[in-house]
PDB file with SEQRES, HELIX, SHEET and CRYST1 records, atoms N, CA, C and O in Angstrom:
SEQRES   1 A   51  UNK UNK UNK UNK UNK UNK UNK UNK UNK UNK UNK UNK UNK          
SEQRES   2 A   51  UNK UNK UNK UNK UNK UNK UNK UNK UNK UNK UNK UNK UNK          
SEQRES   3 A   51  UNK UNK UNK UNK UNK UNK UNK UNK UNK UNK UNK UNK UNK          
SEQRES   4 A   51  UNK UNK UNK UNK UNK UNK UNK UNK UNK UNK UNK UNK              
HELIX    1 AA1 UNK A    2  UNK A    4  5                                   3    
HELIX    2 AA2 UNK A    9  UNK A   18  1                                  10    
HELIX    3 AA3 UNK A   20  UNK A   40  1                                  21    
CRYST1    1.000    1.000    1.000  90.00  90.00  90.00 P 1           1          
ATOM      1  N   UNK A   1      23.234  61.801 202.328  1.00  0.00           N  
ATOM      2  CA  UNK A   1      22.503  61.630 201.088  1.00  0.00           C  
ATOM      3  C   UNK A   1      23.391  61.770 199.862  1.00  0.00           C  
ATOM      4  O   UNK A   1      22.919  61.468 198.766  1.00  0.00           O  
ATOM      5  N   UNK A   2      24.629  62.202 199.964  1.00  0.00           N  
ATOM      6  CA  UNK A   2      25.802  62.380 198.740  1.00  0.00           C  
ATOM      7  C   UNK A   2      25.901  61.406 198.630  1.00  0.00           C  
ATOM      8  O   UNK A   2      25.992  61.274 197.410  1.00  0.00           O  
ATOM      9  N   UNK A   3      25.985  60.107 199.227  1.00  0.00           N  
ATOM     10  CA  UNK A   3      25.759  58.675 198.671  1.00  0.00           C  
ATOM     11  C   UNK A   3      25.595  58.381 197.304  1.00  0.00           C  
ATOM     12  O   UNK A   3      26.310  57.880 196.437  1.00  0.00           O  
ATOM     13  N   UNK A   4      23.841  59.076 197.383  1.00  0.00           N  
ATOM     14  CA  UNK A   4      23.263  58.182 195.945  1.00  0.00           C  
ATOM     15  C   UNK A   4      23.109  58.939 195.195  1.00  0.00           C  
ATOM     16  O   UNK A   4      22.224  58.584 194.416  1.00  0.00           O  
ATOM     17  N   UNK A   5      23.710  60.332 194.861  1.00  0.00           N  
ATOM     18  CA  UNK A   5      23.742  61.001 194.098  1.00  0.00           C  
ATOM     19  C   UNK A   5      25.243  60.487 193.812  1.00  0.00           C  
ATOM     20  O   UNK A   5      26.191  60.270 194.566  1.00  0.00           O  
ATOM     21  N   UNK A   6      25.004  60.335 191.817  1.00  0.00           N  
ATOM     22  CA  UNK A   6      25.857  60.205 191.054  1.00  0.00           C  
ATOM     23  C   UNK A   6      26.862  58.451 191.524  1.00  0.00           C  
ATOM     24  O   UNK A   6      28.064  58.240 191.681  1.00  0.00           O  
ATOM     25  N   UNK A   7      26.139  57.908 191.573  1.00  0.00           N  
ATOM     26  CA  UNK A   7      26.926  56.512 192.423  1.00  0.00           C  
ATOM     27  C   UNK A   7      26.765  55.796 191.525  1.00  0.00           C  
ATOM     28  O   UNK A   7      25.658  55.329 191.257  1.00  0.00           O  
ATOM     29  N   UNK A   8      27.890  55.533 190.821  1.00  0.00           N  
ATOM     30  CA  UNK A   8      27.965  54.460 189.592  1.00  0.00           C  
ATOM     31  C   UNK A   8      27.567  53.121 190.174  1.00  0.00           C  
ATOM     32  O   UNK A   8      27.438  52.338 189.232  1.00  0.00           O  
ATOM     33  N   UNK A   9      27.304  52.496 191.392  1.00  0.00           N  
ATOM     34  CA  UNK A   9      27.057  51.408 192.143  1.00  0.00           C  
ATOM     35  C   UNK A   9      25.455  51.231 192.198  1.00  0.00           C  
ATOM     36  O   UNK A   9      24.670  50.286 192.125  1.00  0.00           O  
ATOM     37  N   UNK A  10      25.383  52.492 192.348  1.00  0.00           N  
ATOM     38  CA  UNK A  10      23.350  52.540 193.034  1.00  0.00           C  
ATOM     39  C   UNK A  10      22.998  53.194 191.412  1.00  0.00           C  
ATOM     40  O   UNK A  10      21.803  53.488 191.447  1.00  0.00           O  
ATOM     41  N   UNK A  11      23.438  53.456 190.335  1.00  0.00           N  
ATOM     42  CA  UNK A  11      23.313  53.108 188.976  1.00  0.00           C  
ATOM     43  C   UNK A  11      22.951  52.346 188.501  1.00  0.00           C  
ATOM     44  O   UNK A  11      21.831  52.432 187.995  1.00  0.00           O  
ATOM     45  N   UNK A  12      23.711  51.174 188.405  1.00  0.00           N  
ATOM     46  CA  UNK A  12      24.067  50.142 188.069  1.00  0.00           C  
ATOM     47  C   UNK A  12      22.899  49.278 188.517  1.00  0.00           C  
ATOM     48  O   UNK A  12      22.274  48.609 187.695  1.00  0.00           O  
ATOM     49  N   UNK A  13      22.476  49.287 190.323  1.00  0.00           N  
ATOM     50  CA  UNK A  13      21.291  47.993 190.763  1.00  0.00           C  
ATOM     51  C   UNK A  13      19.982  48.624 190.210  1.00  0.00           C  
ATOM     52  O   UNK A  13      18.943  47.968 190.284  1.00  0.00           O  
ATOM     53  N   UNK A  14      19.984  50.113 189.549  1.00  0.00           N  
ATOM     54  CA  UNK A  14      18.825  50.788 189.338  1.00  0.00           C  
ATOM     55  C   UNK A  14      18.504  50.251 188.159  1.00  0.00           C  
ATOM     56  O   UNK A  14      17.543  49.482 188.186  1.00  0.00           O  
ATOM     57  N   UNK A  15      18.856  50.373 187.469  1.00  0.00           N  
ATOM     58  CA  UNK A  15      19.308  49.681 185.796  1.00  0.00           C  
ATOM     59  C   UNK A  15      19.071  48.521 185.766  1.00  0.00           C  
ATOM     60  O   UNK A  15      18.055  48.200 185.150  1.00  0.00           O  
ATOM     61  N   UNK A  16      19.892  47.444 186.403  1.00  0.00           N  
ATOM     62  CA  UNK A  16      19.321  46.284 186.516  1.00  0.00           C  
ATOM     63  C   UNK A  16      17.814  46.307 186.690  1.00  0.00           C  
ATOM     64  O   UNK A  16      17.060  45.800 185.860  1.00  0.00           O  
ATOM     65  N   UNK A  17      17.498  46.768 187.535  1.00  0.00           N  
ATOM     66  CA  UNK A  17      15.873  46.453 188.576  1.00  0.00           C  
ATOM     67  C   UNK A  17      14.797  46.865 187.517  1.00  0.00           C  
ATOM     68  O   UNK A  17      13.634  46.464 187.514  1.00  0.00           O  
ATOM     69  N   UNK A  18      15.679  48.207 186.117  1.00  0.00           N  
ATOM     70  CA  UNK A  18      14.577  48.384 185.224  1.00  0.00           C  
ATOM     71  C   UNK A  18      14.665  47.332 184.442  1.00  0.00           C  
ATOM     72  O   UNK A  18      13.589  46.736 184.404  1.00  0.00           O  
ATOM     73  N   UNK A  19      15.630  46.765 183.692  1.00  0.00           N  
ATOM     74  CA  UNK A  19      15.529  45.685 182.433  1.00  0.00           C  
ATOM     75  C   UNK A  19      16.154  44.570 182.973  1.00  0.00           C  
ATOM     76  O   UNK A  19      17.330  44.621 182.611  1.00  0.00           O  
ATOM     77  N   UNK A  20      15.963  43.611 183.641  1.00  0.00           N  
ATOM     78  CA  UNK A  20      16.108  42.252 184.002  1.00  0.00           C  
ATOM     79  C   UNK A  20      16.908  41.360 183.051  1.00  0.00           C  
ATOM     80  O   UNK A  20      17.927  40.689 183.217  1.00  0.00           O  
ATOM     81  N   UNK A  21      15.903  41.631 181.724  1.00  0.00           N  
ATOM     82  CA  UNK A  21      16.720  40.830 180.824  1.00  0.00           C  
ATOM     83  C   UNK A  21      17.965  41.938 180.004  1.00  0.00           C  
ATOM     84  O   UNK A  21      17.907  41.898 178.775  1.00  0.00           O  
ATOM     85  N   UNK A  22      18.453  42.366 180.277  1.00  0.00           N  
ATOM     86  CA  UNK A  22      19.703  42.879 179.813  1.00  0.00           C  
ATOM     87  C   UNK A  22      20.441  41.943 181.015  1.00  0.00           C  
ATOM     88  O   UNK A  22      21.257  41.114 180.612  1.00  0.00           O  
ATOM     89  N   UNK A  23      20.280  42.004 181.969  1.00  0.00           N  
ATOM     90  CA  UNK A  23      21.429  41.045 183.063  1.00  0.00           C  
ATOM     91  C   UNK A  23      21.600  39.351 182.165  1.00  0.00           C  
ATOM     92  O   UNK A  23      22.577  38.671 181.852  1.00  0.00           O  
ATOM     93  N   UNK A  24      20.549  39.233 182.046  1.00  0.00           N  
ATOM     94  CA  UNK A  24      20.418  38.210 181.545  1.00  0.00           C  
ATOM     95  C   UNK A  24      21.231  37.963 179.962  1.00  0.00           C  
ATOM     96  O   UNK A  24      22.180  37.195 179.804  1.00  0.00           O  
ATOM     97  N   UNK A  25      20.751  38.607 179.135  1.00  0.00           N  
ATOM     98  CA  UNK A  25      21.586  38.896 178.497  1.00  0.00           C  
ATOM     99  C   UNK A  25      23.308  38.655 178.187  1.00  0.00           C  
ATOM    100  O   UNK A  25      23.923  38.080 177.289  1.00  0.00           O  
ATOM    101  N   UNK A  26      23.700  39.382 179.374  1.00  0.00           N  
ATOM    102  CA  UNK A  26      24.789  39.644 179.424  1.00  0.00           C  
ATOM    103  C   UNK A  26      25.450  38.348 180.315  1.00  0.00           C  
ATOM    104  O   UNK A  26      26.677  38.372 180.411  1.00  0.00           O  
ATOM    105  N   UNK A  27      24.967  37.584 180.761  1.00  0.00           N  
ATOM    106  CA  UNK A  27      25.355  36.152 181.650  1.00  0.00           C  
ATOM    107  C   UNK A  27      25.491  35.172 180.569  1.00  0.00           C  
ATOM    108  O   UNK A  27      26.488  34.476 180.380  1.00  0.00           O  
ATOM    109  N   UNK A  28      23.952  35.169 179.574  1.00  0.00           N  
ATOM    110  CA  UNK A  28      24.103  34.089 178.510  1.00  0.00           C  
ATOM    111  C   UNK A  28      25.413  34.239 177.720  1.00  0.00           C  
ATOM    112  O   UNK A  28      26.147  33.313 177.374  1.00  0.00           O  
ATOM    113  N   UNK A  29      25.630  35.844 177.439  1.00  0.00           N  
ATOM    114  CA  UNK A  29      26.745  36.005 176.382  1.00  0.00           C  
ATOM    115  C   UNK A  29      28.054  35.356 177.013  1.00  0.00           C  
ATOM    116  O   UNK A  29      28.874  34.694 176.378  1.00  0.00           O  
ATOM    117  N   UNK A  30      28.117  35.690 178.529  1.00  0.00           N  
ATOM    118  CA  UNK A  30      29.785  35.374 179.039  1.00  0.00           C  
ATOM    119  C   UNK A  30      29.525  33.512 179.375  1.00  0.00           C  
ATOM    120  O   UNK A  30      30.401  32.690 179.110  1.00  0.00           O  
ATOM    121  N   UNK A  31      28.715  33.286 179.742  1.00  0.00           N  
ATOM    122  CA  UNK A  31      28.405  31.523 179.580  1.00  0.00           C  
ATOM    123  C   UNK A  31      28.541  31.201 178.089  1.00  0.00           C  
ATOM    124  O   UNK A  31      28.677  29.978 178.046  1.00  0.00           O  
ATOM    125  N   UNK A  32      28.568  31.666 176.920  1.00  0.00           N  
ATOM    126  CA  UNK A  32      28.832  31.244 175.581  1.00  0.00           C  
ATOM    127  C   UNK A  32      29.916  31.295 175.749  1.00  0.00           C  
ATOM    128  O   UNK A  32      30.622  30.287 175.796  1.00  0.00           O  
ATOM    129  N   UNK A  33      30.596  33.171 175.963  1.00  0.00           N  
ATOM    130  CA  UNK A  33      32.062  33.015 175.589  1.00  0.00           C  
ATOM    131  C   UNK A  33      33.293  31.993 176.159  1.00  0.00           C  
ATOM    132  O   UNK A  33      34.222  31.471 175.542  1.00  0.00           O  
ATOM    133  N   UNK A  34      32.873  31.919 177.744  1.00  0.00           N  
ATOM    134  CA  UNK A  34      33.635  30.944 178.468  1.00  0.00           C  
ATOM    135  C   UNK A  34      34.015  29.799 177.688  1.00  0.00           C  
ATOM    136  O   UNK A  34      35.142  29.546 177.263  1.00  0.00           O  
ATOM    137  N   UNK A  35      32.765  29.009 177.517  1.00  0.00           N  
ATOM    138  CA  UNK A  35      32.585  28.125 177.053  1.00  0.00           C  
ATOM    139  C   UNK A  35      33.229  27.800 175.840  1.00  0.00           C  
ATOM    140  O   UNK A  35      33.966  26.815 175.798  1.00  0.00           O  
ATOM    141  N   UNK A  36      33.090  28.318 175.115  1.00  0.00           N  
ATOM    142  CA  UNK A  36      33.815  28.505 174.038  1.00  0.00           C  
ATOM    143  C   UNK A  36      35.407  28.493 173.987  1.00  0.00           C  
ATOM    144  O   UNK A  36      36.238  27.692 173.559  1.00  0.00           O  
ATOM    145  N   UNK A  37      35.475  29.939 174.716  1.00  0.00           N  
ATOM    146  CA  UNK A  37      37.195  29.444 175.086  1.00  0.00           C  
ATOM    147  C   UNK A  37      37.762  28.601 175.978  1.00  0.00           C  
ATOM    148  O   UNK A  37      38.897  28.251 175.652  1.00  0.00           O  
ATOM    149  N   UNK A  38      37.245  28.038 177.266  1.00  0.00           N  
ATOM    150  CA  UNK A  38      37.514  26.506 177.454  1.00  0.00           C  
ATOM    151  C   UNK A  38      37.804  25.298 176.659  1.00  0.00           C  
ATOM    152  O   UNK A  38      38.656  24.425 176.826  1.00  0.00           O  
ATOM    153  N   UNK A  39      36.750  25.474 175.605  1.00  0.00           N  
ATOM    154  CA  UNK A  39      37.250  24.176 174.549  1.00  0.00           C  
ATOM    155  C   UNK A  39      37.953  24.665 173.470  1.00  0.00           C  
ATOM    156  O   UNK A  39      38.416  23.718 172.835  1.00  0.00           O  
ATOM    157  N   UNK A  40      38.246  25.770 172.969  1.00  0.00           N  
ATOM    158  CA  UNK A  40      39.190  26.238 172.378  1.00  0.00           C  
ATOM    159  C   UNK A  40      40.618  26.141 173.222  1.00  0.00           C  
ATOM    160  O   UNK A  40      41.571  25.477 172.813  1.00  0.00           O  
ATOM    161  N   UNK A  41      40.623  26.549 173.888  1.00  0.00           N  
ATOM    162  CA  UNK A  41      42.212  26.440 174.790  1.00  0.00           C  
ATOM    163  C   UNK A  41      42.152  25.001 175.836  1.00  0.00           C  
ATOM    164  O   UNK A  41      43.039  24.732 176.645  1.00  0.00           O  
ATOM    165  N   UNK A  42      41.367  24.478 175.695  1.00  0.00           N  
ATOM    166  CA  UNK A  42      41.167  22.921 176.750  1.00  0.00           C  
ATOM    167  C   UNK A  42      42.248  22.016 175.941  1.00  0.00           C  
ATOM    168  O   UNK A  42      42.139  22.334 174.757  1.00  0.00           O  
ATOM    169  N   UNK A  43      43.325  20.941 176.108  1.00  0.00           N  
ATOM    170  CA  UNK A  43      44.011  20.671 175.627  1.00  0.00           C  
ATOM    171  C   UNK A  43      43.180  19.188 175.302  1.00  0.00           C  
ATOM    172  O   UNK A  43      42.332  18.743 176.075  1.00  0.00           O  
ATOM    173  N   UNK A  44      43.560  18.544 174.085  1.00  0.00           N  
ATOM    174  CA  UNK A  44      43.652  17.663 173.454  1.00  0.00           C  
ATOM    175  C   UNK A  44      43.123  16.470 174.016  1.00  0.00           C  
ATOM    176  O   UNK A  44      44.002  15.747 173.547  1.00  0.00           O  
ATOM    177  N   UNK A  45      42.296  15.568 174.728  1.00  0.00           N  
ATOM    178  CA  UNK A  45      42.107  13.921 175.254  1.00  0.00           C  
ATOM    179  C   UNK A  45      43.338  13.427 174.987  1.00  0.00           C  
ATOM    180  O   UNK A  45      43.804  13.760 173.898  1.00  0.00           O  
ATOM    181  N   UNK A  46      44.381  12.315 176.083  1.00  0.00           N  
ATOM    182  CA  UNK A  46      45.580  11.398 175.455  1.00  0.00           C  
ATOM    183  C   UNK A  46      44.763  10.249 175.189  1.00  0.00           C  
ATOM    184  O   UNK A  46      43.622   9.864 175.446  1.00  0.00           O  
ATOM    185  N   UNK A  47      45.829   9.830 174.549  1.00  0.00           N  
ATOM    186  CA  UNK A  47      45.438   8.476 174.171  1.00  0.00           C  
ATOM    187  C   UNK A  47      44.994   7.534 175.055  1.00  0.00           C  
ATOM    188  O   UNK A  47      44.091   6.785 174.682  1.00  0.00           O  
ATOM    189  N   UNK A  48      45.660   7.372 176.654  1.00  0.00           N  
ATOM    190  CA  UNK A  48      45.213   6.887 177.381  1.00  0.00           C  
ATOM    191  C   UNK A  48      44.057   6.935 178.434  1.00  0.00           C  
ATOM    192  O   UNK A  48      43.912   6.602 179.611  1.00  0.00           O  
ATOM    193  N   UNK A  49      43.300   7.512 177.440  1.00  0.00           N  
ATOM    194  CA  UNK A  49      41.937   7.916 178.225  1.00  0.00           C  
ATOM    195  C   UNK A  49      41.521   6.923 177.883  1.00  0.00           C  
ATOM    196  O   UNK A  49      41.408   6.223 178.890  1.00  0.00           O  
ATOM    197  N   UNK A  50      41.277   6.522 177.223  1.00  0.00           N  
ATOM    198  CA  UNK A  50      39.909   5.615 176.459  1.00  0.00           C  
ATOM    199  C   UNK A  50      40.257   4.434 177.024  1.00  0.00           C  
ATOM    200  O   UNK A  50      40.068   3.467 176.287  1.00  0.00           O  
ATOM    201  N   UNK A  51      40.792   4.155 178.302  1.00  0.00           N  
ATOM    202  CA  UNK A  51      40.854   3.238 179.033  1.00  0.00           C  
ATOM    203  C   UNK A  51      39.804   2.497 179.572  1.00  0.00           C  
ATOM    204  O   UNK A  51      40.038   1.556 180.330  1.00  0.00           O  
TER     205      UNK A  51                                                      
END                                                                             
C-alpha cells in the first residue's frame, strides 16, 4: 500500500480524473505552441515549388 501514498504518478491520474478540462487545456496550449514554432522555424518554400 506504500505505493499510493505520496505517488506523484497516482497524483497526477487523480487530478486529471478531477478537472478534465485542465488536460485539455494544457494539449490546446502545446498544439498552439508547436504550431507556432514549426512555422516560425519551418524554412522558407523554393522557388521551385510552384511547379
Amino acid at each position: 500500500m506504500a505505493f499510493f501514498y505520496d505517488n506523484p504518478v497516482i497524483e497526477f491520474f487523480q487530478r486529471v480524473a478531477r478537472r478534465p478540462s485542465s488536460i485539455m487545456m494544457w494539449l490546446f496550449t502545446g498544439v498552439v505552441v508547436a504550431s507556432t514554432t514549426y512555422l516560425i522555424l519551418a524554412p522558407p518554400p523554393s522557388v521551385d515549388d510552384d511547379k
